[in-house]
gemmi code that builds the backbone of each chain (N, CA, C; Angstrom):
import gemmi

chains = {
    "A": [
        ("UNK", (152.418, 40.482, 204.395), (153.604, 40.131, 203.606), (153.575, 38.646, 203.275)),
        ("UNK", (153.828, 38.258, 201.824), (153.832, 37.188, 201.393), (154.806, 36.022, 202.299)),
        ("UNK", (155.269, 34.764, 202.953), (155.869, 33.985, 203.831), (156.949, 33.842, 202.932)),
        ("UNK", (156.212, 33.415, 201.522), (157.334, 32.138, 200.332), (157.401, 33.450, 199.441)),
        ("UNK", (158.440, 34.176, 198.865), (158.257, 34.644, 197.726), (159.329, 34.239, 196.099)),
        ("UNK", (158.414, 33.986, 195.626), (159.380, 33.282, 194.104), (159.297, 34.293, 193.225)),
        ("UNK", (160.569, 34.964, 192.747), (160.314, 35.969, 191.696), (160.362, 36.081, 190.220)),
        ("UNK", (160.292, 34.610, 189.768), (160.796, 34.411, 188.681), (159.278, 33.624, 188.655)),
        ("UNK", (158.579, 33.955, 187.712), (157.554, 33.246, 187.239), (157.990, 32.077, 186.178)),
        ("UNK", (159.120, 32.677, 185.070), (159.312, 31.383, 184.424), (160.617, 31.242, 183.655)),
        ("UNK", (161.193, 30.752, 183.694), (163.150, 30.887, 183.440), (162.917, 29.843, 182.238)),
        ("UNK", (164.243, 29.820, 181.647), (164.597, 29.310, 180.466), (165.592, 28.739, 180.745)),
        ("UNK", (165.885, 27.623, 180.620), (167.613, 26.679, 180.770), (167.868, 26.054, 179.303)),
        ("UNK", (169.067, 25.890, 179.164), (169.920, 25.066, 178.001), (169.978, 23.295, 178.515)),
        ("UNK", (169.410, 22.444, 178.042), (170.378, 21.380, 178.523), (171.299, 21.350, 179.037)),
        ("UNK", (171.375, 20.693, 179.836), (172.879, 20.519, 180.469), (173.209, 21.506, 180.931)),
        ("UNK", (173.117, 22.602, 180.629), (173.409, 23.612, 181.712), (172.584, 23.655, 183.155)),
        ("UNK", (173.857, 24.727, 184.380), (172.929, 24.827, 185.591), (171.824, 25.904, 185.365)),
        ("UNK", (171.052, 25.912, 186.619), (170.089, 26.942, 186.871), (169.500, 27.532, 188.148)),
        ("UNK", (169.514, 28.381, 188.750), (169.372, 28.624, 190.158), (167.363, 28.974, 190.060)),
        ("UNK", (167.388, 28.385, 190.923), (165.246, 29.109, 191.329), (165.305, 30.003, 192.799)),
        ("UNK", (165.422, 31.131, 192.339), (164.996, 31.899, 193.719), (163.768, 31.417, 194.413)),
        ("UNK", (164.057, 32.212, 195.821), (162.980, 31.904, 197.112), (163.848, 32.343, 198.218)),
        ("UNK", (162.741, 33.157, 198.318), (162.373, 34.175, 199.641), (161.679, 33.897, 200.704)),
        ("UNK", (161.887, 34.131, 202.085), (160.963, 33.356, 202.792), (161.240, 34.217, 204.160)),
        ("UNK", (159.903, 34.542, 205.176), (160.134, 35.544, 206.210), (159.343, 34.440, 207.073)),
        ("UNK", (160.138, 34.677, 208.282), (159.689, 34.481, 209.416), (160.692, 34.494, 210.645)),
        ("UNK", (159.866, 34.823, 211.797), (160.313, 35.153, 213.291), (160.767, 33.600, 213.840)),
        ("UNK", (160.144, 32.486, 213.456), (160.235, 31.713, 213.999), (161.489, 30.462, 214.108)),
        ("UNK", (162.396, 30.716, 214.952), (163.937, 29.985, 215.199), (163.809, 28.996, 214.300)),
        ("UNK", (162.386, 28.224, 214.609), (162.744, 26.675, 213.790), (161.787, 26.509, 212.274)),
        ("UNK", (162.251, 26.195, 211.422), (161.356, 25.757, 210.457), (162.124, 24.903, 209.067)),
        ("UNK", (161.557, 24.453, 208.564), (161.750, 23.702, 207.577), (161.770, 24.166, 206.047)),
        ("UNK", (162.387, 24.546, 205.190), (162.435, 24.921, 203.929), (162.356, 23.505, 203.037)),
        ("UNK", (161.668, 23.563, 201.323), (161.316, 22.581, 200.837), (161.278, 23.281, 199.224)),
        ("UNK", (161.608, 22.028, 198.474), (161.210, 22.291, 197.053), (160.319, 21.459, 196.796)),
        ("UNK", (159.191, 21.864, 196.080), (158.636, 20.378, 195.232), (158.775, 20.570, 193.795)),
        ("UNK", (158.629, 19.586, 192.840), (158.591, 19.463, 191.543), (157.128, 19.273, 191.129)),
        ("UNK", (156.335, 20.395, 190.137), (155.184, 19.565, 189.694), (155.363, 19.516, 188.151)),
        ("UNK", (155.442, 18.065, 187.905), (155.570, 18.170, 186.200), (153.877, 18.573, 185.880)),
        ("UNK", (153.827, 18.826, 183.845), (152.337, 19.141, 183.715), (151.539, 18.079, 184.273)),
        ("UNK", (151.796, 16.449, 184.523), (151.147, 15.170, 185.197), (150.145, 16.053, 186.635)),
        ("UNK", (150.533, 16.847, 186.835), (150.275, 17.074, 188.080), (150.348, 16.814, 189.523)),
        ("UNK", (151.481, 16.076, 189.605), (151.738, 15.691, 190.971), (153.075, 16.460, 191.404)),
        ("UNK", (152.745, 16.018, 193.252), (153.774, 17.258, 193.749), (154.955, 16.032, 194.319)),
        ("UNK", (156.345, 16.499, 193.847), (157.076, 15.544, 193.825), (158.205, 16.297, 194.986)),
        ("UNK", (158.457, 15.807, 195.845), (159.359, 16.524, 197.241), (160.881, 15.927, 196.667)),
        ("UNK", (161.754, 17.161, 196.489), (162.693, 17.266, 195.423), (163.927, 17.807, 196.859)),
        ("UNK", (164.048, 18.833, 197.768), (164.884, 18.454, 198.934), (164.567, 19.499, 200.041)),
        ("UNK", (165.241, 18.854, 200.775), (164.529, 19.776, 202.402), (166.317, 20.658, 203.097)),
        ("UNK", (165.314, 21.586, 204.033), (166.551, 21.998, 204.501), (166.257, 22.857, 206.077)),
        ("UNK", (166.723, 22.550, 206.723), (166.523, 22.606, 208.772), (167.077, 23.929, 208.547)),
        ("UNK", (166.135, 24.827, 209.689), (166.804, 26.513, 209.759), (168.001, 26.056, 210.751)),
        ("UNK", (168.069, 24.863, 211.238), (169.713, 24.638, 212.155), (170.705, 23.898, 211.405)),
        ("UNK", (170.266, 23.720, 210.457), (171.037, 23.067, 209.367), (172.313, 23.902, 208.993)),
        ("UNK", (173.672, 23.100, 208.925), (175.054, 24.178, 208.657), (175.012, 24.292, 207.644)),
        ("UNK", (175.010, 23.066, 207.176), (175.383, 23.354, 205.603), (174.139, 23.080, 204.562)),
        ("UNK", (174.577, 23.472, 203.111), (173.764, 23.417, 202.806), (173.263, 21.757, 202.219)),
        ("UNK", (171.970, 21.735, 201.636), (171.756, 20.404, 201.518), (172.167, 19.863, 200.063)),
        ("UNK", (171.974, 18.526, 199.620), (172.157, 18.547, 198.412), (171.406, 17.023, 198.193)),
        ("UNK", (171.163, 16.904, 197.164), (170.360, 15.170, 196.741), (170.787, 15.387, 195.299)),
        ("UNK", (171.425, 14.685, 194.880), (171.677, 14.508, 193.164), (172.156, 15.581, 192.604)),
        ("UNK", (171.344, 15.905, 191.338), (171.626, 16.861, 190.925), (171.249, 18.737, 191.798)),
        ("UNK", (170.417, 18.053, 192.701), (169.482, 19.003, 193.715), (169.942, 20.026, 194.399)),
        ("UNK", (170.630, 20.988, 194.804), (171.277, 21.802, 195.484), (170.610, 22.967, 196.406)),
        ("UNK", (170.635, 23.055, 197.662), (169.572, 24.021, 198.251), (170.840, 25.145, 198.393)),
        ("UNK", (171.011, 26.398, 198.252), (172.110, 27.173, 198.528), (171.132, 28.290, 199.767)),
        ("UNK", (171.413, 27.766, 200.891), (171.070, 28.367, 202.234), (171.862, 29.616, 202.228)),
        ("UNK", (170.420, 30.939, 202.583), (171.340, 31.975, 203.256), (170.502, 32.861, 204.517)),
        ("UNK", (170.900, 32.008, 205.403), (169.576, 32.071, 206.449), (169.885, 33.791, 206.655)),
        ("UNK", (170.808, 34.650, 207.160), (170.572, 35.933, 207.095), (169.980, 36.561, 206.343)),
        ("UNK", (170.201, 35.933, 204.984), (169.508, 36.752, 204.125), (167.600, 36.420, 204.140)),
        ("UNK", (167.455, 35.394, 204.699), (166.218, 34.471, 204.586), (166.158, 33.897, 203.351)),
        ("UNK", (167.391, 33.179, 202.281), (166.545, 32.571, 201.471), (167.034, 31.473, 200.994)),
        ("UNK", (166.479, 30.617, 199.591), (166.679, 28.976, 199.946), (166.761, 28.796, 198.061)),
        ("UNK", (167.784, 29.131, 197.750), (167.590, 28.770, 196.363), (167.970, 27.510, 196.178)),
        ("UNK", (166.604, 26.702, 194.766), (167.204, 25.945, 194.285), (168.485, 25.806, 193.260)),
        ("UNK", (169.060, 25.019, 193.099), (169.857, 24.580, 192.178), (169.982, 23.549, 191.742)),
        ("UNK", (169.387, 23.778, 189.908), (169.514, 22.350, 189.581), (171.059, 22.326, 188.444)),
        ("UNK", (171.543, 21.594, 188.650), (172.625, 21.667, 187.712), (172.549, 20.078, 186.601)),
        ("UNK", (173.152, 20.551, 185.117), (173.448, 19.609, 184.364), (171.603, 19.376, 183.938)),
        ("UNK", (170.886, 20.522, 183.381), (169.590, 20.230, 183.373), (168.925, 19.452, 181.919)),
        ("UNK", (168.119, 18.536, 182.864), (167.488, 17.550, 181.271), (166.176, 17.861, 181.361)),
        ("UNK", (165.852, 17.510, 179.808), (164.247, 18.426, 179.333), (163.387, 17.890, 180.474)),
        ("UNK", (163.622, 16.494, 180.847), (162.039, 16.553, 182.109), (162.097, 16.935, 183.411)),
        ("UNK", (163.460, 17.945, 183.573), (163.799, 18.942, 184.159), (162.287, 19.981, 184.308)),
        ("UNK", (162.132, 20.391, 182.624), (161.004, 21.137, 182.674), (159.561, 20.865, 184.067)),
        ("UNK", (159.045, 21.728, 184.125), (157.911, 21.666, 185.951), (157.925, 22.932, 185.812)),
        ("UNK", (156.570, 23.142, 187.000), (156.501, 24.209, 187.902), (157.556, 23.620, 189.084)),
        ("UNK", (157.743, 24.746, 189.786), (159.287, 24.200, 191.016), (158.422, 25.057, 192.003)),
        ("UNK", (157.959, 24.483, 193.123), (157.587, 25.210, 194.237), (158.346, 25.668, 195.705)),
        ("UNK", (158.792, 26.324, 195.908), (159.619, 26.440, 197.848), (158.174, 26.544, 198.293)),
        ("UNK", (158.839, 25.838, 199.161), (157.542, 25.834, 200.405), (158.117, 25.920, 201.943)),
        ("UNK", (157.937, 26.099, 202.803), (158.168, 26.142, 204.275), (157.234, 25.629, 205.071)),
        ("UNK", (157.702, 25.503, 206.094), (156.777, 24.635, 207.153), (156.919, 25.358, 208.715)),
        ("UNK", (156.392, 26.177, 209.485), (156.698, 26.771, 210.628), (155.493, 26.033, 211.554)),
        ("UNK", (155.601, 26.386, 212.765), (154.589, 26.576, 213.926), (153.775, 27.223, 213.968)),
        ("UNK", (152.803, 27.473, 213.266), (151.658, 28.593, 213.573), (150.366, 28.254, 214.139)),
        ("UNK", (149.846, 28.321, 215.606), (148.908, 28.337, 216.152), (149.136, 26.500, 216.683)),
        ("UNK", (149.824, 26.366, 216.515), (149.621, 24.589, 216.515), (149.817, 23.516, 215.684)),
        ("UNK", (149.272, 24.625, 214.539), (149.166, 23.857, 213.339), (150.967, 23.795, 212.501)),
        ("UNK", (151.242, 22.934, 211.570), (152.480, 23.020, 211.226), (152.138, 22.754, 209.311)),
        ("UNK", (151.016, 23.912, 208.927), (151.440, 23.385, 207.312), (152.208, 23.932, 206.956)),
        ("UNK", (152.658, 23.597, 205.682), (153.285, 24.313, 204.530), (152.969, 25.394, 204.022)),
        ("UNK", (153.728, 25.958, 203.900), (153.132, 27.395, 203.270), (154.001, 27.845, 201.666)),
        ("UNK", (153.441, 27.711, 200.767), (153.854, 27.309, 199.349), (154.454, 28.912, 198.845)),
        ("UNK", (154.946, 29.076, 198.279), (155.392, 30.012, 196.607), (154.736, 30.132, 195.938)),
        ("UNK", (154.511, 30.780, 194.400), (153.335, 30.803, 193.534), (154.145, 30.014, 192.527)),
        ("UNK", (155.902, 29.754, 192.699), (155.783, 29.238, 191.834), (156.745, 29.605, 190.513)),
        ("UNK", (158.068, 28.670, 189.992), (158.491, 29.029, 189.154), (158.574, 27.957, 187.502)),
        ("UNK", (157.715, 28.758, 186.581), (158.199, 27.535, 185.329), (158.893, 27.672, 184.944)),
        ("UNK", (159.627, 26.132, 185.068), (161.081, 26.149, 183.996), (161.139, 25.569, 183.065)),
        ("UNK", (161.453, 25.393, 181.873), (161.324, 25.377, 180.725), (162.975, 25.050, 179.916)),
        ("UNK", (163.131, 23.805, 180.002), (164.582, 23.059, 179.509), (164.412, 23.143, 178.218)),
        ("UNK", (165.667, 24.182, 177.377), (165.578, 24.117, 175.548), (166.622, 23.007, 174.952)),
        ("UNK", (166.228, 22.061, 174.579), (167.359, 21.165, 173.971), (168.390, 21.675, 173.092)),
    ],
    "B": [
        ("UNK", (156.631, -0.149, 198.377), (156.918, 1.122, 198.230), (156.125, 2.002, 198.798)),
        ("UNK", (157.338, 2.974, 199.438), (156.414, 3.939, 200.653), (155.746, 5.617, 199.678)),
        ("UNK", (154.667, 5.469, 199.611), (153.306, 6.249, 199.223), (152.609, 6.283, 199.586)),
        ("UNK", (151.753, 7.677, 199.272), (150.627, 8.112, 199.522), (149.836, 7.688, 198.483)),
        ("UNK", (148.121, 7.563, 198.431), (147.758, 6.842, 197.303), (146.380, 7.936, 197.283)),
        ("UNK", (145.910, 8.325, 196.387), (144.174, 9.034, 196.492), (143.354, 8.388, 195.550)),
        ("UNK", (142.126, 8.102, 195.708), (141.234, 7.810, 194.401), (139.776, 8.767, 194.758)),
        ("UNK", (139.218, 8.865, 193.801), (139.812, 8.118, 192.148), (140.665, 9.485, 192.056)),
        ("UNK", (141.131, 9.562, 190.771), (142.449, 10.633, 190.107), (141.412, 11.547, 189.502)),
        ("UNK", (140.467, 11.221, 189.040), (139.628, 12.021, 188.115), (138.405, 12.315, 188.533)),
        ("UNK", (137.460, 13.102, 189.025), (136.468, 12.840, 189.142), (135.048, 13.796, 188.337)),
        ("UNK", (134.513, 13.953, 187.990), (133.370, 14.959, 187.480), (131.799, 14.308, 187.922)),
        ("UNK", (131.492, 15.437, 188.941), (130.026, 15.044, 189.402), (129.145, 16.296, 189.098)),
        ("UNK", (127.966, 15.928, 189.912), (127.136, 17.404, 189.874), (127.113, 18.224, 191.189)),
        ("UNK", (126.226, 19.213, 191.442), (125.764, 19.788, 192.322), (125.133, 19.204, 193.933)),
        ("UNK", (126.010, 19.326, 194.747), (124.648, 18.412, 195.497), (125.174, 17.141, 195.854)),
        ("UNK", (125.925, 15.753, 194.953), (125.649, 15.156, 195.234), (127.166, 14.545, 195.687)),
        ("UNK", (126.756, 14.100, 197.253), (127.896, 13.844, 198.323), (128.754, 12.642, 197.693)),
        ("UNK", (130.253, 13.045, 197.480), (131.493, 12.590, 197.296), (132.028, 12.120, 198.280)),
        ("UNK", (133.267, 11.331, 198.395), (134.349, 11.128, 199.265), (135.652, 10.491, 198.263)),
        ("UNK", (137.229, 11.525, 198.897), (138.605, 10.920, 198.063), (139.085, 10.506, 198.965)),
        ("UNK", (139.338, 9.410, 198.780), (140.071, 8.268, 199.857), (141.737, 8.673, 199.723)),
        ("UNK", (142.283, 8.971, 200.936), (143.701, 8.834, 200.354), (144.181, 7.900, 201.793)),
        ("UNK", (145.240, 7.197, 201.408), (146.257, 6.148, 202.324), (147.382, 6.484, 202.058)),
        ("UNK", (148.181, 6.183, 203.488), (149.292, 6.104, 202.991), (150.237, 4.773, 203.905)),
        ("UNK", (151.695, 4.396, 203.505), (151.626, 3.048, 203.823), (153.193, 2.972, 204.784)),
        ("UNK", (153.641, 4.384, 205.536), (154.626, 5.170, 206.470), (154.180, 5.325, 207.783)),
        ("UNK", (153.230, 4.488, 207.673), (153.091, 4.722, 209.386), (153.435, 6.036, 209.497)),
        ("UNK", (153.068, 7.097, 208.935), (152.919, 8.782, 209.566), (152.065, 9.400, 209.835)),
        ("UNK", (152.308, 9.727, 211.480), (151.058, 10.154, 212.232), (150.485, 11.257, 211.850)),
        ("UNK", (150.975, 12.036, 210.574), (150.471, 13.664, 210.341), (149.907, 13.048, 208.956)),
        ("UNK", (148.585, 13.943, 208.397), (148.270, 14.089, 207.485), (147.365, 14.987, 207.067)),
        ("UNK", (147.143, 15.489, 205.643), (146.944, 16.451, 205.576), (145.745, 16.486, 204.377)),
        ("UNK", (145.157, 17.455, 204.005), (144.565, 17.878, 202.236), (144.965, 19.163, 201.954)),
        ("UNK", (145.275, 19.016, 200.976), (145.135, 20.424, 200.153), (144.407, 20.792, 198.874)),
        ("UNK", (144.056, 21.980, 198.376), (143.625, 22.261, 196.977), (144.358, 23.484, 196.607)),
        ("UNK", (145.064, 23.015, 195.329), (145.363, 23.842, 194.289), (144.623, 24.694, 193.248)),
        ("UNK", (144.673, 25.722, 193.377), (144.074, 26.892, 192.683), (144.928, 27.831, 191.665)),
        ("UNK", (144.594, 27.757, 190.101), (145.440, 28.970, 189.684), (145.101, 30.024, 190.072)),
        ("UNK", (146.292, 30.726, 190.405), (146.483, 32.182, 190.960), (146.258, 31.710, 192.325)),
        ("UNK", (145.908, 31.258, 193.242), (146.225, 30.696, 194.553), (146.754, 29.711, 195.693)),
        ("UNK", (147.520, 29.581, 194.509), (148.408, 28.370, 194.997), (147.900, 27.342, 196.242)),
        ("UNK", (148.613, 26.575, 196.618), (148.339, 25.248, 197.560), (147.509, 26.349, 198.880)),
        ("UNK", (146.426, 25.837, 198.998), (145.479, 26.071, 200.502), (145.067, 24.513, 200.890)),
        ("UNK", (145.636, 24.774, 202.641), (145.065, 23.590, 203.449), (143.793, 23.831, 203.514)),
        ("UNK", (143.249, 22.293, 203.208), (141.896, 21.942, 203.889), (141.819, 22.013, 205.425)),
        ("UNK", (142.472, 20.626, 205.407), (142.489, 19.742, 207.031), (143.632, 19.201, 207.503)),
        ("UNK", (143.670, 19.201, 208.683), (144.956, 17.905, 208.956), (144.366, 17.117, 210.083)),
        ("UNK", (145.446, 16.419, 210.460), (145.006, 15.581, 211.572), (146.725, 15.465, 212.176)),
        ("UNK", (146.793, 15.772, 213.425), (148.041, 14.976, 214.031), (148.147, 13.857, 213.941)),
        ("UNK", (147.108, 12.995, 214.654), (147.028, 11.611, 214.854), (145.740, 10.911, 214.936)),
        ("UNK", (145.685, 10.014, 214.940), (144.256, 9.329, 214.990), (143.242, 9.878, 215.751)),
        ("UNK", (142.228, 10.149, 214.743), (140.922, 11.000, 216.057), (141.806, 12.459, 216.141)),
        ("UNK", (142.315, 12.387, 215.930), (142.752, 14.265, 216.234), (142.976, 14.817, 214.441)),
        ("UNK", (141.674, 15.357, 214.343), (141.696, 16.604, 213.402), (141.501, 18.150, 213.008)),
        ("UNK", (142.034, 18.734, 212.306), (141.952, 20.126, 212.610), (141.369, 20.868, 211.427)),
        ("UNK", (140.725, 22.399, 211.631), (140.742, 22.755, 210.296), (142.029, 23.358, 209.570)),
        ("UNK", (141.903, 23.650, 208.564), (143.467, 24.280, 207.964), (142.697, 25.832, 207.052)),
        ("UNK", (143.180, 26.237, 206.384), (143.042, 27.567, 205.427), (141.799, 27.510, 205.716)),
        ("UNK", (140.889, 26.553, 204.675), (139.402, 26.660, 203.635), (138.675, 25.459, 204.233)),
        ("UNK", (138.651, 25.300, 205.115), (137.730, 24.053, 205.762), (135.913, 24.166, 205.140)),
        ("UNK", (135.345, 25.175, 204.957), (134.329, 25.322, 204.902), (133.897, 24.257, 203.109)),
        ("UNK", (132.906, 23.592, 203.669), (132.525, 23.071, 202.488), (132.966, 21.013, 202.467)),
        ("UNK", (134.219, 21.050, 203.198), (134.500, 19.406, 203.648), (134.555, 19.183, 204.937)),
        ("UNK", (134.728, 17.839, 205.064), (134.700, 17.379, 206.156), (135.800, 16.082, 206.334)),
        ("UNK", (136.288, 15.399, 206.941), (137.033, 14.778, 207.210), (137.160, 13.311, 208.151)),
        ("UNK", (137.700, 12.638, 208.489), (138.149, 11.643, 209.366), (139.336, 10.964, 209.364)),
        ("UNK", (139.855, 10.676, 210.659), (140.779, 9.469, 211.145), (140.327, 8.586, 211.539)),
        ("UNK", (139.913, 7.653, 211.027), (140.086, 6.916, 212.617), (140.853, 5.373, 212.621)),
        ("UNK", (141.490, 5.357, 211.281), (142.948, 4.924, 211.209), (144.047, 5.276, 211.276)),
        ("UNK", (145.352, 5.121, 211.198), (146.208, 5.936, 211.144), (146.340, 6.298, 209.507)),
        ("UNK", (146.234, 5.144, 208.725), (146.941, 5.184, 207.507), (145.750, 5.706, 206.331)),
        ("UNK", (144.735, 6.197, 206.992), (143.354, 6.808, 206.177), (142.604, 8.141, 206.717)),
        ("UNK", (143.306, 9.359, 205.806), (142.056, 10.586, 206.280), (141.360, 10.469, 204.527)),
        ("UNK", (139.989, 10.314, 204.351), (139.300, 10.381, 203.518), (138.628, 12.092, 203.379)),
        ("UNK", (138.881, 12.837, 202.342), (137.905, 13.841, 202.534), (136.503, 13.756, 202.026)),
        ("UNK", (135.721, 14.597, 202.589), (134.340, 13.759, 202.412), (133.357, 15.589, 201.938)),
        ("UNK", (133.011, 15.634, 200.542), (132.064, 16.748, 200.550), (130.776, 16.503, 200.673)),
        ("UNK", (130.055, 16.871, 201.363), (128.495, 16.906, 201.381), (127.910, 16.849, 200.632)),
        ("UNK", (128.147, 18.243, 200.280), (127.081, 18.980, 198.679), (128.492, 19.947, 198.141)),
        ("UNK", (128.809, 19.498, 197.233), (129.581, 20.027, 196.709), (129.299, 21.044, 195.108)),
        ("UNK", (129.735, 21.814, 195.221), (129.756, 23.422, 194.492), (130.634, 23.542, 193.359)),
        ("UNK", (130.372, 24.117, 192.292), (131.200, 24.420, 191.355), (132.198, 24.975, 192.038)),
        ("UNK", (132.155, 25.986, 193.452), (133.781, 26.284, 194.040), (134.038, 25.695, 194.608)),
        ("UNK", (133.788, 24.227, 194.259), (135.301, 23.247, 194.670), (136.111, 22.509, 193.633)),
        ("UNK", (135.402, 22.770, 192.479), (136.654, 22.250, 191.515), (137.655, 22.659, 191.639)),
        ("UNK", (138.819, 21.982, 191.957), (139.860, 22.389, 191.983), (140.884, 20.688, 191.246)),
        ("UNK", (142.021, 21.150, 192.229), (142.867, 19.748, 192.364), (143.282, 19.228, 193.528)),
        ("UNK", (143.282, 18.256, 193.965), (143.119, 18.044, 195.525), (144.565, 17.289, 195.484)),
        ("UNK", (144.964, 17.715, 196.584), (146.129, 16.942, 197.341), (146.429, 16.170, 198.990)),
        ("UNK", (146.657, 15.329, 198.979), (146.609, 14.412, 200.408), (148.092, 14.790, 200.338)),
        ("UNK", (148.156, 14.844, 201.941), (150.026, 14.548, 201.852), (150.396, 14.209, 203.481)),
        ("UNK", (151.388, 13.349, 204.051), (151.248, 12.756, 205.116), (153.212, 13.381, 205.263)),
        ("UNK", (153.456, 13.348, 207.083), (154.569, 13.421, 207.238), (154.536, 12.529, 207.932)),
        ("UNK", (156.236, 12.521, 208.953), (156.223, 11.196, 209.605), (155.549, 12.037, 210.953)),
        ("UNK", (155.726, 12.892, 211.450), (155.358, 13.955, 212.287), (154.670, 15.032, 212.142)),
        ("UNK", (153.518, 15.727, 212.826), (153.851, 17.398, 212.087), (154.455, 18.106, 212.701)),
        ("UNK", (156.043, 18.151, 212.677), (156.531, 19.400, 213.232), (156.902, 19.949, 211.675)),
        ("UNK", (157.874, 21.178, 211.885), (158.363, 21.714, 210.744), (159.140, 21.316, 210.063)),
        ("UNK", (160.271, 20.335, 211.010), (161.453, 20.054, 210.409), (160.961, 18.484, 209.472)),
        ("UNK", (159.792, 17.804, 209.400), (159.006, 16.943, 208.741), (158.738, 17.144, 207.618)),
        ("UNK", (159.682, 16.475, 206.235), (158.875, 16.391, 205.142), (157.554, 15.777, 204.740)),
        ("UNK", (156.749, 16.601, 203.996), (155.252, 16.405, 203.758), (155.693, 15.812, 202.579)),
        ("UNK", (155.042, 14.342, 202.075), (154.980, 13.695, 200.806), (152.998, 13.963, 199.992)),
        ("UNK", (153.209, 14.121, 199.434), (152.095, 14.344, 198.687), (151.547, 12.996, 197.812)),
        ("UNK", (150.353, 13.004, 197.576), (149.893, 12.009, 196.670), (149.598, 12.368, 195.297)),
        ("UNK", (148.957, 11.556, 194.234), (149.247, 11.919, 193.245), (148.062, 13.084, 192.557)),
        ("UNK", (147.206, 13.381, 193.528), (146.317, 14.392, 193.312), (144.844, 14.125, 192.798)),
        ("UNK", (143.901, 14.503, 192.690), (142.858, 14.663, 192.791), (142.059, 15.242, 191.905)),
        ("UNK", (141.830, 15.218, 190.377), (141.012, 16.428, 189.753), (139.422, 16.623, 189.919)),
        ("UNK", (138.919, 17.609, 190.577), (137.435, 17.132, 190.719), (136.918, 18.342, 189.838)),
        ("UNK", (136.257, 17.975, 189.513), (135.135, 19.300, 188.533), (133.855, 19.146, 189.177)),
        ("UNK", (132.988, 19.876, 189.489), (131.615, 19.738, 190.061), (130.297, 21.214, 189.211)),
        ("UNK", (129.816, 20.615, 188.507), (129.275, 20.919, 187.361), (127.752, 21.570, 188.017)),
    ],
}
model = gemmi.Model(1)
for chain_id, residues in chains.items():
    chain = gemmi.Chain(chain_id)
    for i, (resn, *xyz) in enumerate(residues, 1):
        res = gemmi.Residue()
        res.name, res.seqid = resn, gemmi.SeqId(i, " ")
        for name, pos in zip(("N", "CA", "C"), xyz):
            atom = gemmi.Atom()
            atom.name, atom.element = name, gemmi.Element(name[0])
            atom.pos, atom.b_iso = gemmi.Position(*pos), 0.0
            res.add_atom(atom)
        chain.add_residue(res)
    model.add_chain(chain)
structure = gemmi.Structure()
structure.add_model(model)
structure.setup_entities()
């Protein structure tokens, strides 16, 4: 079973309007870390906000919004008030304990695509 | 300003002939990492390292190799490198590696190997 799952390969937003990015995410493990990154076409991975599985509430940075639903397991973004270099791939990623090791374990991935 | 840095950004070599991407970063963070990006396979770890002198393999180790033996420098290093390693490479350092540690990434890596 996939860890990160993103089901939206590629959404469409209005300016200025909001937009939610699903993400799905399984695991046994009490503690872990949920994450968005931003990759514009530039290609770099830009860490956009984080969020603690002990975390109450949910997180937020700017326009950035993580809407936590740990029963459900999942971690949507929310970007609200969206501007064209809004447009990216948007990745969730997670971070658990496995074997020792603590990487990330990525999404495939959603393009969004801001229409002026 | 606190970053991760890789060079070069671009690279195109041949078959065979041994590379190294330097990446730094300037956070004093004892975790660091590589990755390569693949369409249709999204981010796979290379390597990491907890801390100085302590490195590990990650996903796809086969084919690089690695070092610490600063804090603020894991360089990846290919031998003989293969048309299946073109990819896009990513360094990325936390302040820790636990989970609850954001990973910052650098600005990436394009290698083509012809």
């Amino acid at each position: 079973a996939q860890k990160i799952t993103q089901t939206q390969p590629g959404m469409f937003v209005q300016e200025k309007e909001a937009v939610t990015l699903d993400c799905t995410y399984d695991t046994s493990d009490p503690s872990y870390g949920l994450f968005w990154y931003k990759q514009p076409s530039s290609g770099e991975m830009i860490f956009l906000i984080y969020q603690g599985s002990y975390d109450q509430q949910n997180a937020t940075e700017g326009r950035y919004s993580l809407n936590f639903q740990k029963a459900r397991k999942s971690a949507n973004l929310v970007i609200s008030a969206s501007q064209l270099g809004d447009s990216a791939m948007y990745f969730c990623a997670m971070r658990e304990e496995v074997a020792g090791s603590y990487q990330l374990t990525f999404g495939k991935g959603t393009k969004l695509s801001v229409i002026p | 300003e606190a970053q991760v840095t890789q060079n070069p950004r671009y690279l195109i070599t041949v078959t065979g002939k041994k590379l190294t991407v330097t990446c730094s970063q300037n956070m004093n963070h004892e975790y660091m990492s590589w990755y390569r990006q693949d369409p249709g396979l999204g981010l796979r770890q290379i390597y990491y390292s907890m801390n100085v002198e302590v490195t590990d393999k990650g996903d796809v180790p086969e084919g690089y190799k690695v070092s610490r033996k600063e804090k603020r420098n894991f360089p990846l290093i290919l031998e003989s490198p293969s048309p299946n390693q073109t990819s896009l490479y990513f360094c990325a350092s936390s302040r820790f590696g636990t989970s609850t540690d954001t990973q910052y990434f650098g600005p990436g890596t394009r290698l083509t190997v012809l």
